[in-house]
C-alpha positions as CSV (number, residue, x, y, z in Angstrom):
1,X,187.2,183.7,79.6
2,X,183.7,184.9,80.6
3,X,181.3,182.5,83.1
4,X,178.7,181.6,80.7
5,X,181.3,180.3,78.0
6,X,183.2,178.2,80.6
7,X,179.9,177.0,81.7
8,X,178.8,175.8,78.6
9,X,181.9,174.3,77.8
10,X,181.7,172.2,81.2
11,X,178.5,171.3,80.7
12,X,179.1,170.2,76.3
13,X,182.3,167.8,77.7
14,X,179.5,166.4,80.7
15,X,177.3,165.5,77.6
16,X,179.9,163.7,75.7
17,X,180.9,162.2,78.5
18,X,177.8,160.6,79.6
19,X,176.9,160.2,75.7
20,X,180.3,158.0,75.7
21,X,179.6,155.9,78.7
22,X,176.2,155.3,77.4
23,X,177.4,153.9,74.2
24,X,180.1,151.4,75.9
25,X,177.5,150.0,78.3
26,X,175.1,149.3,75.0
27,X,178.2,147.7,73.6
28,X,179.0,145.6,76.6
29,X,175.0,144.5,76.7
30,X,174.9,144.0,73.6
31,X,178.1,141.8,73.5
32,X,177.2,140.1,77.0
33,X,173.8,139.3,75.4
34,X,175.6,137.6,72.6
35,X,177.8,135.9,73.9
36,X,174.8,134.0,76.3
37,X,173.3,133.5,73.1
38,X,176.0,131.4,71.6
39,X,177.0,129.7,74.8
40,X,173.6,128.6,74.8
41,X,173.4,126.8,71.7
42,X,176.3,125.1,72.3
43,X,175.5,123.7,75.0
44,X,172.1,123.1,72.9
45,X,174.3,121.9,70.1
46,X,176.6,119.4,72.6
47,X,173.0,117.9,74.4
48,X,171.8,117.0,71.4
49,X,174.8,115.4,70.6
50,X,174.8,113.3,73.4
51,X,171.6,112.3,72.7
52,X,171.5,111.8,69.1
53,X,175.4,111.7,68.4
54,X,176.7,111.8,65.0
55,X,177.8,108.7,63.2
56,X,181.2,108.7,61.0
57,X,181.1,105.7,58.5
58,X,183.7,103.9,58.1
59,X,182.9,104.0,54.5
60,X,182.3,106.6,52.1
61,X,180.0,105.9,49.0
62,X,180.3,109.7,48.1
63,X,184.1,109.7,48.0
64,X,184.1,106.9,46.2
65,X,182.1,107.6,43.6
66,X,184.1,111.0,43.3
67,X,187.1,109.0,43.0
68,X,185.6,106.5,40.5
69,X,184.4,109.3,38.4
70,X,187.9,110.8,38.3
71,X,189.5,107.7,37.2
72,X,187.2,107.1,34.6
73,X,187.2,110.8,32.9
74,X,190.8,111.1,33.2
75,X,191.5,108.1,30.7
76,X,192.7,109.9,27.6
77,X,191.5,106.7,25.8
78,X,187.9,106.5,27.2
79,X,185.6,106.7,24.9
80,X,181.6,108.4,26.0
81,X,179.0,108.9,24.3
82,X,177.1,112.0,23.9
83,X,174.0,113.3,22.9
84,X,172.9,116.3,22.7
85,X,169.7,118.1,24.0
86,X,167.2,120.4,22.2
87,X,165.7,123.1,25.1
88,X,162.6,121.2,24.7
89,X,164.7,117.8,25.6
90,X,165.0,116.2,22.2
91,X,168.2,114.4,21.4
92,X,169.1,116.2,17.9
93,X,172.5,114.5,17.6
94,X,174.4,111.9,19.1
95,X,178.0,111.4,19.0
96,X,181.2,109.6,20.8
97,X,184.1,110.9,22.5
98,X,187.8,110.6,23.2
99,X,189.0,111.4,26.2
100,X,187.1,113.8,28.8
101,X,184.3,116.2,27.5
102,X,185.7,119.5,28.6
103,X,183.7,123.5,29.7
104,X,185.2,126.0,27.2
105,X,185.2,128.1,30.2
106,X,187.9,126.2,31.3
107,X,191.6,127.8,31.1
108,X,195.2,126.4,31.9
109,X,195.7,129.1,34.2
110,X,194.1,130.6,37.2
111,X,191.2,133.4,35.7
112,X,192.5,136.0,38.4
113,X,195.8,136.7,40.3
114,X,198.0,139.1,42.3
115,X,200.1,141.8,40.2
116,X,202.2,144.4,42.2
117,X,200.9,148.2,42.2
118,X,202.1,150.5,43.8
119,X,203.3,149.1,47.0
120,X,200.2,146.5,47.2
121,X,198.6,143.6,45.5
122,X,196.1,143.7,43.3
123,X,194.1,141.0,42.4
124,X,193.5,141.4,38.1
125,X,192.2,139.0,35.5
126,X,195.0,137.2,34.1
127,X,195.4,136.0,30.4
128,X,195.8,133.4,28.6
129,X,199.2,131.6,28.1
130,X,198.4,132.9,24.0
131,X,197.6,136.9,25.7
132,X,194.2,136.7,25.4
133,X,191.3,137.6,28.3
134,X,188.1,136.5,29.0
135,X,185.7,133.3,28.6
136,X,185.0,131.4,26.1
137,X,181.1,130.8,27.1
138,X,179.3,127.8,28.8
139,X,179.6,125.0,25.9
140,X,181.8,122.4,26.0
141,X,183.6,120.6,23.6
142,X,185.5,117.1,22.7
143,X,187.9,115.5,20.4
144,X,186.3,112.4,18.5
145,X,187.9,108.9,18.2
146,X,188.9,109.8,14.5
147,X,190.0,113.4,15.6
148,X,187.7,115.8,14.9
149,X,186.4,118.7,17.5
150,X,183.0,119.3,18.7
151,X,181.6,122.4,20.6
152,X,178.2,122.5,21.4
153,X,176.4,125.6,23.6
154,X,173.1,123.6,25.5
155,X,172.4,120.6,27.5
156,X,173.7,117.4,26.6
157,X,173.8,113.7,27.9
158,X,176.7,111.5,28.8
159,X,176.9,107.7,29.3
160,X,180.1,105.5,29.0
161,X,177.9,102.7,27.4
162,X,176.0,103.7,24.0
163,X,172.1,104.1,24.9
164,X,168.9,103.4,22.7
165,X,167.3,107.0,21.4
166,X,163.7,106.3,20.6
167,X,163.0,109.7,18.9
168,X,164.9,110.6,15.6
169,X,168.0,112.5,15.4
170,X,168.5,115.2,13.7
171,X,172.2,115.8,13.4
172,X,174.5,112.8,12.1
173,X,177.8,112.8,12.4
174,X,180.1,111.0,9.7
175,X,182.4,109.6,11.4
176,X,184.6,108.5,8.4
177,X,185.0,112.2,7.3
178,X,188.4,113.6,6.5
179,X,189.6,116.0,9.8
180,X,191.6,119.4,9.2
181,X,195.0,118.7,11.0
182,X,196.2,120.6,13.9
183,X,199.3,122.4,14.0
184,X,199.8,120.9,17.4
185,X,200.2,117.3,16.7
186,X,202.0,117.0,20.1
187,X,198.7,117.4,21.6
188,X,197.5,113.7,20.5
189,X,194.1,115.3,19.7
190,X,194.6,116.4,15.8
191,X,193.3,113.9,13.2
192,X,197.0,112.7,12.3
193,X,197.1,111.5,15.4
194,X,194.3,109.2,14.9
195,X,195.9,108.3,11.1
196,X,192.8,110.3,9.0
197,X,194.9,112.5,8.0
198,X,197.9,112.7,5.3
């Protein structure tokens, strides 16, 4: 092999060499520098603790609540009372429920899960137990006392006691009115349920 090659071959691998070294040392600074960084605010962090340190109640207002709520809204008996917002605010209807008021984005089982493929997971959208896919929107809907379903696609207002609306309404509800039975009487939700039905 001539000189000049096996020169500049010594002198490529000297570059790479140094090139390597150069880029461990910035990685060790650069490391070294971050770790200071984060030993100092803990030790930031843990002074201020000791000067101001944190307080755990012995009671929880939040969890309670929580907990309330959940009782409440899981009573299939409950009854609420809902009214229904315009965008500009306006109550246009008013009506009562049975039960929780439910998202019909909601869905019995998980929206994604693992399928095998070959060799690996996948993570895919996963249907309904009746084979369908997708969502259903952001409305919710409700059964009423007497049966009947609601869905309604906006803002709306809850309360567990009945509330006074000062401006009209436009939608009312009759609550008296014969309800289309279900198929799925086991549910507890269709109108015979609620003996409106024959």
């Amino acid at each position: 092999m001539p000189k000049r090659i096996l020169f500049a071959l010594v002198v490529l691998a000297a570059v790479v060499a140094l090139a390597g070294c150069g880029g461990n040392k910035s990685q060790k600074l650069a490391g070294k520098n971050y770790s200071s960084e984060q030993a100092r605010q803990q030790s930031a962090l843990a002074e201020q603790l000791r000067v101001t340190p944190a307080e755990y109640p012995q009671f929880s207002d939040e969890r309670s609540n929580i907990n309330e709520r959940n009782i409440r809204l899981n009573d299939p008996n409950k009854i609420t009372y809902i009214y229904l917002l315009s965008r500009t605010g306006t109550v246009i209807a008013h009506d009562t429920a049975k039960g929780k008021v439910s998202s019909c984005s909601s869905q019995i089982l998980p929206e994604e899960g693992p399928v095998r493929y070959r060799g690996s997971d996948v993570v895919v959208p996963q249907p309904e137990p009746d084979g369908s896919f997708g969502t259903n929107g952001d409305c919710i809907f409700y059964f009423t006392p007497q049966g009947a379903y609601r869905e309604y696609l906006g803002d709306y207002f809850m309360s567990d006691q009945p509330i006074t609306v000062t401006n009209p309404v436009n939608i009312v509800a009759e609550p008296d009115a014969k309800i289309t039975a279900s198929t799925h009487a086991r549910t507890g939700n269709d109108g015979a349920a609620y003996g409106k039905t024959k």
